[in-house]
C-alpha positions as CSV (number, residue, x, y, z in Angstrom):
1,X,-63.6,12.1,-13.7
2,X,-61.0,12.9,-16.3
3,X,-59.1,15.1,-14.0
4,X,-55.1,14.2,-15.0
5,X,-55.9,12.6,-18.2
6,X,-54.4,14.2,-21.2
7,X,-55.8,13.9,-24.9
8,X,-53.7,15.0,-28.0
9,X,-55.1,15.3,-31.6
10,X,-54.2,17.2,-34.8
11,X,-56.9,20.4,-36.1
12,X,-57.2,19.8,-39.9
13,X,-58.4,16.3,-40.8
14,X,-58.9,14.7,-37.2
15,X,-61.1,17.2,-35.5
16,X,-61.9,19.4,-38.4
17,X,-62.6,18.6,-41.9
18,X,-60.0,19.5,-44.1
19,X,-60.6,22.3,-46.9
20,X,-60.5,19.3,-49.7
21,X,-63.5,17.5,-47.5
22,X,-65.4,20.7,-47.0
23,X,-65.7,22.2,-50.5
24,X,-62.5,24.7,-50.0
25,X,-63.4,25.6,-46.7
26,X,-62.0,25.2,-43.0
27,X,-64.7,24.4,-40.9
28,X,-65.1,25.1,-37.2
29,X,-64.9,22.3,-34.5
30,X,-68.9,23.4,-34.3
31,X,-69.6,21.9,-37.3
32,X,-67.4,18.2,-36.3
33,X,-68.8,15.3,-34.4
34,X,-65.9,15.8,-32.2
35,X,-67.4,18.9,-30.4
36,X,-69.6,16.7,-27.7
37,X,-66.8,14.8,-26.5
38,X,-64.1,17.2,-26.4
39,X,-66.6,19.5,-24.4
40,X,-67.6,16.8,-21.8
41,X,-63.7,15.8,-21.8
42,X,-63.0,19.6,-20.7
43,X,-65.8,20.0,-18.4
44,X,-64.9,16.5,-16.3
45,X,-61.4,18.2,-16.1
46,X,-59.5,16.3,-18.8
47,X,-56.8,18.9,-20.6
48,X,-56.9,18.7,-24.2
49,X,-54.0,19.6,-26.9
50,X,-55.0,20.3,-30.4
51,X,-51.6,20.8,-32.5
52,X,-51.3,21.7,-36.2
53,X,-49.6,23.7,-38.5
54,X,-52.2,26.2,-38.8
55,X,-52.3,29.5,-37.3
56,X,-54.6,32.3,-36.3
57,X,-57.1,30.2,-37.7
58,X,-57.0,28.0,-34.5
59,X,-58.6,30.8,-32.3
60,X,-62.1,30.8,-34.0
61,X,-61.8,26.7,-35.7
62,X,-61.4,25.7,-31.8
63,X,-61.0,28.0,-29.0
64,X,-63.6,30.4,-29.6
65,X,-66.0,27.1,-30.1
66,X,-64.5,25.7,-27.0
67,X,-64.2,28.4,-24.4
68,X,-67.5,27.9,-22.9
69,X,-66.6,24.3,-21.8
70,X,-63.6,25.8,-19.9
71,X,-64.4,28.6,-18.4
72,X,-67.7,28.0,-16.8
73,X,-65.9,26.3,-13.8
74,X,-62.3,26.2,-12.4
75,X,-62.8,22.5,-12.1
76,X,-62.7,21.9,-15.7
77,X,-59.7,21.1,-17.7
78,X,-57.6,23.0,-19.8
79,X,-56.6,23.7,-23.3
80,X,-53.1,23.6,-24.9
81,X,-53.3,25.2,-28.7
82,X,-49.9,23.8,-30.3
83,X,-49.9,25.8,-33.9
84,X,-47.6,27.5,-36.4
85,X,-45.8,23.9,-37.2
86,X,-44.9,23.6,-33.8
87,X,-43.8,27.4,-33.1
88,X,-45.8,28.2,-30.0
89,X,-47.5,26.8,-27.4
90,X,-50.7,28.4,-25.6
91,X,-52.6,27.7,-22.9
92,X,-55.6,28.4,-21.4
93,X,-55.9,30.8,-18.4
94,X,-59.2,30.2,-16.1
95,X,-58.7,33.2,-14.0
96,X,-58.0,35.7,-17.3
97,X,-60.5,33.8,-19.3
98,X,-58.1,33.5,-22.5
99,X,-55.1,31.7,-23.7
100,X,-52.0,32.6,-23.2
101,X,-48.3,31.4,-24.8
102,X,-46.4,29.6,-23.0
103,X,-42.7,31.5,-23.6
104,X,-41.3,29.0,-21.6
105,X,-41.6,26.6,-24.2
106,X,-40.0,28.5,-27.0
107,X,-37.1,29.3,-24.6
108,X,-36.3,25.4,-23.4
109,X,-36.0,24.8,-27.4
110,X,-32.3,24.6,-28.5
111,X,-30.7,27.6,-28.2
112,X,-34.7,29.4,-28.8
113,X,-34.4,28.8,-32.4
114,X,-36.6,25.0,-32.6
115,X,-39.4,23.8,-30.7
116,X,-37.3,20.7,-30.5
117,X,-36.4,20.0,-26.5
118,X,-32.9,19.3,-25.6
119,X,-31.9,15.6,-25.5
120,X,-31.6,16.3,-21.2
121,X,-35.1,17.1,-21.6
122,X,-36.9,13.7,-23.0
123,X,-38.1,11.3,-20.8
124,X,-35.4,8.2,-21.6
125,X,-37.5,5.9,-20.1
């Protein structure tokens, strides 16, 4: 149903609380009313990105929350984990059951030193 649709959305205040809405804390994607959509999204075979400047933190606020949704078929969609301002990029592997950096990303950034894509790169349309 959602198979080649993409949604994008930042962690802290957009799918999780923020630590100044949650008395100092930073709350799981469990705990957000974003869970139930983001799951059937993922199990209908829409990808989702989460990006943020956060961490380590990302693994239990989202994929540890969310890896039942994809791995309990290979029809359903994946996720990309954007985090450390930009840094990395991971993505979800069915077949290994875990996430895994995408290296090509860092080394299509200028010169590996920016997550920034060369100009050759962009869609100019």
């Amino acid at each position: 149903m959602f198979k080649g649709h993409f949604l994008v959305a930042d962690m802290d205040g957009t799918l999780t609380s923020t630590p100044s809405k949650a008395h100092g804390h930073y709350l799981p994607l469990s705990m957000s009313p974003c869970l139930t959509p983001l799951t059937t999204f993922l199990q209908r075979g829409g990808d989702v990105c989460v990006v943020s400047t956060a961490g380590r933190r990302m693994w239990p606020q989202i994929f540890d929350i969310l890896r039942p949704a994809l791995f309990s078929s290979p029809a359903n969609g994946r996720l990309f984990i954007c985090g450390f301002s930009g840094a990395a990029l991971f993505v979800s592997n069915f077949q290994k059951q875990t996430m895994e950096e995408d290296v090509n990303y860092r080394h299509t950034a200028l010169n590996g030193n920016t997550t920034m894509l060369p100009p050759e790169h962009l869609d100019k349309s």
